[in-house]
TORKOL-4160 file (C-alpha; in steps of 0.2 Angstrom, whole numbers, padded with zeros to 4 digits, m for minus):
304
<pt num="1" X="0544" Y="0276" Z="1120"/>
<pt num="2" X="0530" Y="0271" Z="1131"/>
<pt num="3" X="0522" Y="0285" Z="1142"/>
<pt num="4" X="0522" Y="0280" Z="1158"/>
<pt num="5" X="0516" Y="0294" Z="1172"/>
<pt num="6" X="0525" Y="0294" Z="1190"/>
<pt num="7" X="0512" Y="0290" Z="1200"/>
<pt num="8" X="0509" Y="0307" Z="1207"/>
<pt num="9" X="0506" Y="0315" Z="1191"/>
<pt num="10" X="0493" Y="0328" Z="1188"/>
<pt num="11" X="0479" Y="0327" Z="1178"/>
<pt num="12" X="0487" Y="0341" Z="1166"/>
<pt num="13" X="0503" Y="0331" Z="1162"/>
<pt num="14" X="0493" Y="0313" Z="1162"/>
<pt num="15" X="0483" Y="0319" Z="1148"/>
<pt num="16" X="0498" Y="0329" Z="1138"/>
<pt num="17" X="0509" Y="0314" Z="1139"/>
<pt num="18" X="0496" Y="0302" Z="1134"/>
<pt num="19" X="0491" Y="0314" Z="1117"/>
<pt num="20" X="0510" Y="0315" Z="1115"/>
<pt num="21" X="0510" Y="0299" Z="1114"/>
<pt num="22" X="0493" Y="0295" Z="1103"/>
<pt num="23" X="0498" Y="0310" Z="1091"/>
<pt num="24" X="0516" Y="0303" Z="1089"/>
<pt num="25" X="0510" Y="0288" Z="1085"/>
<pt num="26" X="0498" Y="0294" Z="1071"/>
<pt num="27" X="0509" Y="0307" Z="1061"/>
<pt num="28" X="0519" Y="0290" Z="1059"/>
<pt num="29" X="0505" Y="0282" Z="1052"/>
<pt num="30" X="0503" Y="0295" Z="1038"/>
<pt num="31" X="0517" Y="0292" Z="1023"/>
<pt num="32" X="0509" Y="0272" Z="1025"/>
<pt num="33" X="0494" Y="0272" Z="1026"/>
<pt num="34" X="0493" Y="0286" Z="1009"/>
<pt num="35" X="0506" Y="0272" Z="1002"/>
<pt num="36" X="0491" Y="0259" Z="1003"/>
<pt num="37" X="0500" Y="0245" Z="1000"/>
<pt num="38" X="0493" Y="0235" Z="1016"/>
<pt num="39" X="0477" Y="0239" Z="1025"/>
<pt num="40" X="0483" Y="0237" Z="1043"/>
<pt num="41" X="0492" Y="0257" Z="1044"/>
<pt num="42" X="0473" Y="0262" Z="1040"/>
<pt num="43" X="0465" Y="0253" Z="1054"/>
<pt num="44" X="0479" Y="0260" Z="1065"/>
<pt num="45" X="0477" Y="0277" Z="1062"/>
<pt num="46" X="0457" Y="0277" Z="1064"/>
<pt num="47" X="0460" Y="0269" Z="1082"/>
<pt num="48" X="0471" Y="0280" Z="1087"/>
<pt num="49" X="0461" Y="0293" Z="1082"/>
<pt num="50" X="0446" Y="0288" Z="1090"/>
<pt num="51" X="0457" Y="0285" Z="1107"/>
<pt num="52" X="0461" Y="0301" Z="1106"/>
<pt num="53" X="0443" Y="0308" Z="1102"/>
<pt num="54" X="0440" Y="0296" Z="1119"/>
<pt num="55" X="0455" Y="0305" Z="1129"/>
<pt num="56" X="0447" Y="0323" Z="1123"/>
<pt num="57" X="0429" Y="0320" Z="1128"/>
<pt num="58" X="0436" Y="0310" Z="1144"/>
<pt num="59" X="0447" Y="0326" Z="1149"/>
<pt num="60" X="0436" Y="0340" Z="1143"/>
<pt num="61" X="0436" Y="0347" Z="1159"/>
<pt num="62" X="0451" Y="0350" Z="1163"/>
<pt num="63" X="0458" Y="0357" Z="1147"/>
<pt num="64" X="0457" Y="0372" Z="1140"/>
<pt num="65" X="0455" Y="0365" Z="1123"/>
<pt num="66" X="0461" Y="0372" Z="1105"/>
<pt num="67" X="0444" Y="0377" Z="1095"/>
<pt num="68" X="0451" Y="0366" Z="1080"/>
<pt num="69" X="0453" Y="0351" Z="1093"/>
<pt num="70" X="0435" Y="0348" Z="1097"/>
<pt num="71" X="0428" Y="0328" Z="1098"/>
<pt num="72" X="0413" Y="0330" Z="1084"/>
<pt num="73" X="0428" Y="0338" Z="1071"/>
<pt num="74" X="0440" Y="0320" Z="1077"/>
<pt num="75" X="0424" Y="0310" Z="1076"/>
<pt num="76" X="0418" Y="0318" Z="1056"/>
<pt num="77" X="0436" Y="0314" Z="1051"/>
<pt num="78" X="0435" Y="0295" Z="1059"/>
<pt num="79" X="0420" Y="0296" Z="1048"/>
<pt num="80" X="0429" Y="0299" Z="1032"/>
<pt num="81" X="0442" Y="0287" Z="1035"/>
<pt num="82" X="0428" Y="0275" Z="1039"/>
<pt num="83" X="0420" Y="0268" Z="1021"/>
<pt num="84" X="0438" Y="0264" Z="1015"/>
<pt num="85" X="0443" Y="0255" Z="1032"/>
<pt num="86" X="0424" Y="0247" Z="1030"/>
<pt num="87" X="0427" Y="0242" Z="1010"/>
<pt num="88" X="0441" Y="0233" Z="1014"/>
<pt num="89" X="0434" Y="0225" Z="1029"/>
<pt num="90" X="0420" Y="0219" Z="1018"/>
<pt num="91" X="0432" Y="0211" Z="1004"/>
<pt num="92" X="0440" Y="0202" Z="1017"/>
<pt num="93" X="0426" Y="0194" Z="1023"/>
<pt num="94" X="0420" Y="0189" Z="1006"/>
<pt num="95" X="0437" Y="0184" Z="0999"/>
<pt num="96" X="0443" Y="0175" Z="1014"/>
<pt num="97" X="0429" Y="0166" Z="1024"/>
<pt num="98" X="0414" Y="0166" Z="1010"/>
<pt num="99" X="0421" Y="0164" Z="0991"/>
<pt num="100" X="0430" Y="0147" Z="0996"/>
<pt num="101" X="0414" Y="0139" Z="1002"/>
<pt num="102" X="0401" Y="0144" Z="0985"/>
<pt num="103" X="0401" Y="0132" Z="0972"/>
<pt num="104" X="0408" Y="0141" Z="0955"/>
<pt num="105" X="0390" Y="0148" Z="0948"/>
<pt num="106" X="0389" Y="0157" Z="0964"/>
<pt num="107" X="0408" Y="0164" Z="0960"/>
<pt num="108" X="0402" Y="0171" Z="0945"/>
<pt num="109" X="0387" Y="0178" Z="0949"/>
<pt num="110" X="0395" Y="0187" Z="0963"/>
<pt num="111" X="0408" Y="0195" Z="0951"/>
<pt num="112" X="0401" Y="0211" Z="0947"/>
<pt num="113" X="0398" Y="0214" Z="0966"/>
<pt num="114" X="0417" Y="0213" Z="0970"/>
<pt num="115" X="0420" Y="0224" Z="0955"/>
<pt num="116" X="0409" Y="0237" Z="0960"/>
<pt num="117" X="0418" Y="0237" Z="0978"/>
<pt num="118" X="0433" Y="0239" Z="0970"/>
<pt num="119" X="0427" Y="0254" Z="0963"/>
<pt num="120" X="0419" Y="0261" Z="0980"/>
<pt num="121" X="0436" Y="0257" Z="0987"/>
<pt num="122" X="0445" Y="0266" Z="0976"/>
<pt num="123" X="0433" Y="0282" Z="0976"/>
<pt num="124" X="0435" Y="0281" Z="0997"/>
<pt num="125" X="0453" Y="0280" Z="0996"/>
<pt num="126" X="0454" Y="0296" Z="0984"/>
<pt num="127" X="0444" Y="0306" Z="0997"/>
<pt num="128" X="0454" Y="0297" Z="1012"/>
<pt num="129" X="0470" Y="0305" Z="1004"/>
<pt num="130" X="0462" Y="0322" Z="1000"/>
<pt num="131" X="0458" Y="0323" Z="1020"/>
<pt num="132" X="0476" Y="0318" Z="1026"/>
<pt num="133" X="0481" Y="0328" Z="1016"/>
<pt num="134" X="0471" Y="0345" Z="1018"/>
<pt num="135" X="0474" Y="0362" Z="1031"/>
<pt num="136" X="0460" Y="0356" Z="1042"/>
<pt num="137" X="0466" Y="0342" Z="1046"/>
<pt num="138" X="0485" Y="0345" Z="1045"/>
<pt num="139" X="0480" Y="0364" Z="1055"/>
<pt num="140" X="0470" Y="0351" Z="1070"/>
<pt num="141" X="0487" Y="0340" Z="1071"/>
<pt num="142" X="0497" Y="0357" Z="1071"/>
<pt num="143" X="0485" Y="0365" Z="1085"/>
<pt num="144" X="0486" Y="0349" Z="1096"/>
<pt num="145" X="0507" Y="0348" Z="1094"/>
<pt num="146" X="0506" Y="0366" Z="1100"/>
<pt num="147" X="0494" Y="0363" Z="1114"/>
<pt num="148" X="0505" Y="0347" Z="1121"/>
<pt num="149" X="0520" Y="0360" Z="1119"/>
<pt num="150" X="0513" Y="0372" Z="1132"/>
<pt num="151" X="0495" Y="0364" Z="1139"/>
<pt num="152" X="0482" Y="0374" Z="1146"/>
<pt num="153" X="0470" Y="0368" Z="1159"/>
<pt num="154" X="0457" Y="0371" Z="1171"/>
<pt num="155" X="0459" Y="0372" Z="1190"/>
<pt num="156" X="0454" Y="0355" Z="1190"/>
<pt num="157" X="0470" Y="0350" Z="1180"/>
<pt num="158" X="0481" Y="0353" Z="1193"/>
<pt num="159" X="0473" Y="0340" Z="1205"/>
<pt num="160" X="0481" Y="0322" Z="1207"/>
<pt num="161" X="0478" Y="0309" Z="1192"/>
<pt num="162" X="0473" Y="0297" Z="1206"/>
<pt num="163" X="0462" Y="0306" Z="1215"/>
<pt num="164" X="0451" Y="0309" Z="1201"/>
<pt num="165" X="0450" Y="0292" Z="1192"/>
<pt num="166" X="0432" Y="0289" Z="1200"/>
<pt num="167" X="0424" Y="0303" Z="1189"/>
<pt num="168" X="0438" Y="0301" Z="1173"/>
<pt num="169" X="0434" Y="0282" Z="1174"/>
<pt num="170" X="0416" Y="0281" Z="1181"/>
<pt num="171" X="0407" Y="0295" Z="1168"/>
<pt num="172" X="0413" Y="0283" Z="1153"/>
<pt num="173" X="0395" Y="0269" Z="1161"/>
<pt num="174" X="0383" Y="0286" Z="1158"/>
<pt num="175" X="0368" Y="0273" Z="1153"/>
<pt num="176" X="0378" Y="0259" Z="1145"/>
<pt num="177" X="0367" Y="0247" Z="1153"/>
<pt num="178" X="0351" Y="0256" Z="1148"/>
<pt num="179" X="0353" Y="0257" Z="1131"/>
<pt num="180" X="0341" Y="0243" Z="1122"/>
<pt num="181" X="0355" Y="0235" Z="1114"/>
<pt num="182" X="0357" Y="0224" Z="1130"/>
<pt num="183" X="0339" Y="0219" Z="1126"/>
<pt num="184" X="0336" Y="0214" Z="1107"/>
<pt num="185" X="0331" Y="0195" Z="1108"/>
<pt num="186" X="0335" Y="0192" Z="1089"/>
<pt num="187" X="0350" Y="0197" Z="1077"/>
<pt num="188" X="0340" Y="0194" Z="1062"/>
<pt num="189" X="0327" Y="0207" Z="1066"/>
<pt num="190" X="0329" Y="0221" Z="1054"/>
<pt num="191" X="0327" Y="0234" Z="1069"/>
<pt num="192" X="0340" Y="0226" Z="1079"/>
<pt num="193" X="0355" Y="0232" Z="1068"/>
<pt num="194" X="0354" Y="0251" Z="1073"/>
<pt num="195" X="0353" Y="0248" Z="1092"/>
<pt num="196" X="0365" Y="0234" Z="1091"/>
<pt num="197" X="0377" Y="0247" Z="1083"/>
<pt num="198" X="0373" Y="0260" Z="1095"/>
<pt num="199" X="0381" Y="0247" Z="1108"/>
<pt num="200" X="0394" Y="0242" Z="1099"/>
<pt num="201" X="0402" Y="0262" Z="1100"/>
<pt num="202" X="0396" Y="0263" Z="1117"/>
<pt num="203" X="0407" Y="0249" Z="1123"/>
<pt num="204" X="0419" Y="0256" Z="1111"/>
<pt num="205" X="0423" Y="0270" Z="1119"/>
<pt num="206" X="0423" Y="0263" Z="1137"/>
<pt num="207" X="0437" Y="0251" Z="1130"/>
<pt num="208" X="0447" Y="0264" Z="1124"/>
<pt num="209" X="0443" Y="0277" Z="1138"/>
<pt num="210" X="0451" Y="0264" Z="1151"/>
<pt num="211" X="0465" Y="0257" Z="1139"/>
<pt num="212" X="0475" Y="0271" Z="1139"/>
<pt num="213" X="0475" Y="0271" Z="1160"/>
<pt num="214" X="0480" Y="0251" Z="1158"/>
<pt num="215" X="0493" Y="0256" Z="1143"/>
<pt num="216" X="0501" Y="0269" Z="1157"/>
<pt num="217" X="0499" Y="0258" Z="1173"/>
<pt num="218" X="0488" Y="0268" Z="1181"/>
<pt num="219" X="0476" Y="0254" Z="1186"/>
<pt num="220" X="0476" Y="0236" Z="1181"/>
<pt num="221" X="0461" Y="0233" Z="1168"/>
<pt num="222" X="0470" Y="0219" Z="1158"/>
<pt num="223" X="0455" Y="0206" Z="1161"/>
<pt num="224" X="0443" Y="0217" Z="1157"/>
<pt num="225" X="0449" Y="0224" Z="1143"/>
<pt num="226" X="0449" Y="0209" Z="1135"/>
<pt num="227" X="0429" Y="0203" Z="1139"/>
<pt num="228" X="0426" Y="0224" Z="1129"/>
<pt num="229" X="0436" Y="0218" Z="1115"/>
<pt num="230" X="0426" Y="0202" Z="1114"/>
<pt num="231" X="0412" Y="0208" Z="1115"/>
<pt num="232" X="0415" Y="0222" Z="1102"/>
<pt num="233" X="0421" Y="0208" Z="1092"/>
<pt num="234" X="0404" Y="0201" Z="1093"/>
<pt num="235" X="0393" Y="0215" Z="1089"/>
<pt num="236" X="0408" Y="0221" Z="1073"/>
<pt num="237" X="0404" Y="0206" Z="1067"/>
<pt num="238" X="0387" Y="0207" Z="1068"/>
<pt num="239" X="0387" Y="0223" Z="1059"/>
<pt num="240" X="0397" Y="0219" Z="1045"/>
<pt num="241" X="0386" Y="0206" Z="1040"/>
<pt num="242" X="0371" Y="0219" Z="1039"/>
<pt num="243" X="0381" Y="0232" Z="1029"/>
<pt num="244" X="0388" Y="0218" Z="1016"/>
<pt num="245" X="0371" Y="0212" Z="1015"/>
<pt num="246" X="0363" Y="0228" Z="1014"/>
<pt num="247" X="0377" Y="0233" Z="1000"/>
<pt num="248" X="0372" Y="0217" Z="0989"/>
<pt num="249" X="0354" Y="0221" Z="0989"/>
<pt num="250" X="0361" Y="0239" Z="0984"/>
<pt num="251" X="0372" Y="0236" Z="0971"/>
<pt num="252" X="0366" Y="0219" Z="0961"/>
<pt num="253" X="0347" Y="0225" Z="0962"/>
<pt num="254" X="0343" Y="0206" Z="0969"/>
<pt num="255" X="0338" Y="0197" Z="0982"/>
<pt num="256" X="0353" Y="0187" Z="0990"/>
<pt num="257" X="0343" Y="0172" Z="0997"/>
<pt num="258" X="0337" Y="0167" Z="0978"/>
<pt num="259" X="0350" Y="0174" Z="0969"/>
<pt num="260" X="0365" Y="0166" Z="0980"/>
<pt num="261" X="0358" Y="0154" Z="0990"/>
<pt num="262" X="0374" Y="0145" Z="0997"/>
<pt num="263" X="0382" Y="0165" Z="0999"/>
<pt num="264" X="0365" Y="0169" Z="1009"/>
<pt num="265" X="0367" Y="0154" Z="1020"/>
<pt num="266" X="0384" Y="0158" Z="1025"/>
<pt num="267" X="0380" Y="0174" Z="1031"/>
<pt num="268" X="0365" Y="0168" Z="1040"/>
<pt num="269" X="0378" Y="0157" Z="1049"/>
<pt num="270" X="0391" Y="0167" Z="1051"/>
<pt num="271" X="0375" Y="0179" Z="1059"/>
<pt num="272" X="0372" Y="0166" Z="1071"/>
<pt num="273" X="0387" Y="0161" Z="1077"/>
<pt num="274" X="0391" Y="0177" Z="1079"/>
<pt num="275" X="0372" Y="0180" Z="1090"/>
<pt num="276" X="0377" Y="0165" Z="1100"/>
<pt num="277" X="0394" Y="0171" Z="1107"/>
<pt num="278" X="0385" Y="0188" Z="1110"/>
<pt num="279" X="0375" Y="0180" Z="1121"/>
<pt num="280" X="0386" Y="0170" Z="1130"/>
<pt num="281" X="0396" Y="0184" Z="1133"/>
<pt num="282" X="0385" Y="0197" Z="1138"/>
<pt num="283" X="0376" Y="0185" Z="1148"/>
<pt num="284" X="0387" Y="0194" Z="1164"/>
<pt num="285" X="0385" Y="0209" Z="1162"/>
<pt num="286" X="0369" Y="0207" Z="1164"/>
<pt num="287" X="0369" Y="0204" Z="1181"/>
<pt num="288" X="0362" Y="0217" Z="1197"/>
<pt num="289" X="0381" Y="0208" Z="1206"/>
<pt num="290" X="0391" Y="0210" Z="1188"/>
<pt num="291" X="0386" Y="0228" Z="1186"/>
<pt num="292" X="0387" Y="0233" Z="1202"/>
<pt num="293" X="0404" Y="0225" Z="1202"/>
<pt num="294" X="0409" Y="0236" Z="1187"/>
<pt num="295" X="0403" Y="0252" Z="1197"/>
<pt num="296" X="0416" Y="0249" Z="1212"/>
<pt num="297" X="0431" Y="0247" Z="1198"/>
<pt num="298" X="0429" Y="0261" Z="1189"/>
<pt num="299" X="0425" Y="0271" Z="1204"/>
<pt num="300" X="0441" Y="0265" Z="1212"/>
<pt num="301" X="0431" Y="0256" Z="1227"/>
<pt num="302" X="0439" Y="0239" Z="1223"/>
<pt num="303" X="0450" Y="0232" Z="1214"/>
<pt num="304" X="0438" Y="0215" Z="1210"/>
């Protein structure tokens, strides 16, 4: 059942019913995602774990917080669910969008690649299912469903859900807008990668930290959800392209551009389609009015 606050909740029950909620959702994850017959469960269960890193770090004030529910512990165990979730994402790619287009010398040559991903995968998943299924991790879902049982919080906790959403909602910018991803004037620079990652979480954790008041109709943020997702998008994309690169130059010893030349061009496509949309997109939030714009929603001064 979806969780939906009365609208005079307090931020105590707001943030129990929406970790209810997020925890339901990834104890039902568990028996699939160890079955690993489709690779969808997997990606569900790392967002939700990262929404709820997002829901611990937003509320940290106003919790008194199990030492075993900490954000750094939810974000090393995102971590270790990531290469598995990032191998398979990486096959995709190449199986779906790229093999199709290489002429079969190309096929061939990339062979020994695949197969050594198939290893990596299968190493991943072996340490994915050793975390699920291990006392930390089981101990932090058990401390959480005993928290959500009989939550503890601050002072603050008490206080009106609404009357708070300008500091729950506004601390989430921090310096989003000065980081120097905003600024990289080319994808292909090898320095751009890092920052353009950086970024990419940033704007990550701004989506999921305003999702779950969207989810619960606290506020309306259905139009601005989308352009984070798109621009996410973007940058994933972007990111993937580096790491697959990166892990061929790793794996075969060779140099992509000479030794799959059709392969190289298609990700140097793929690269700048990807650059194109970025820019189109952030293009408005660049902007003293688009910013400023943002600032007043978050912080409840308009509904624009």
């Amino acid at each position: 059942m979806k969780f939906t606050p009365q609208t005079d909740v307090t931020c105590l029950v707001y943030v129990q019913g929406a970790m209810h909620e997020n925890l339901r959702r990834i104890i039902s994850l568990q028996s699939d995602v160890l079955a690993d017959q489709d690779p969808e469960p997997l990606h569900q269960l790392r967002v939700n774990l990262r929404q709820l890193k997002t829901l611990r770090l937003q509320f940290s004030a106003l919790g008194v917080w199990p030492e075993e529910f900490s954000a750094p512990r939810i974000a090393k165990l995102c971590s270790r669910l990531g290469l598995t979730r990032d191998l398979d994402v990486l096959r995709q790619r190449i199986d779906a969008s790229l093999l199709p287009l290489l002429p079969e010398a190309e096929v061939v040559a990339i062979k020994p690649f695949r197969k050594q991903l198939k290893r990596e995968r299968r190493l991943a998943f072996a340490e994915l299912s050793e975390t699920l299924r291990s006392q930390r991790y089981l101990k932090m879902l058990s401390r959480l469903q005993a928290w959500i049982k009989a939550p503890i919080g601050t002072a603050l906790a008490a206080e009106p859900l609404h009357d708070w959403l300008p500091e729950l909602q506004g601390q989430l910018i921090g310096d989003l807008f000065l980081l120097p991803g905003w600024m990289v004037p080319d994808a292909s620079e090898p320095s751009s990668a890092a920052v353009l990652h950086q970024l990419r979480k940033r704007l990550k954790t701004l989506r999921y930290g305003l999702a779950h008041f969207h989810q619960a109709a606290v506020v309306e943020h259905g139009s601005l959800l989308a352009q984070l997702k798109a621009l996410q998008d973007c940058l994933g994309d972007l990111n993937d392209l580096v790491v697959l690169r990166g892990a061929l130059r790793t794996s075969l010893d060779l140099n992509p551009k000479k030794a799959l030349p059709r392969f190289s061009d298609q990700l140097d496509a793929a690269r700048d389609q990807a650059w194109l949309r970025w820019l189109e997109l952030s293009r408005a939030w660049l902007t003293k009015g688009d910013r400023l714009r943002l600032y007043q929603r978050l912080l409840v001064l308009t509904d624009a």
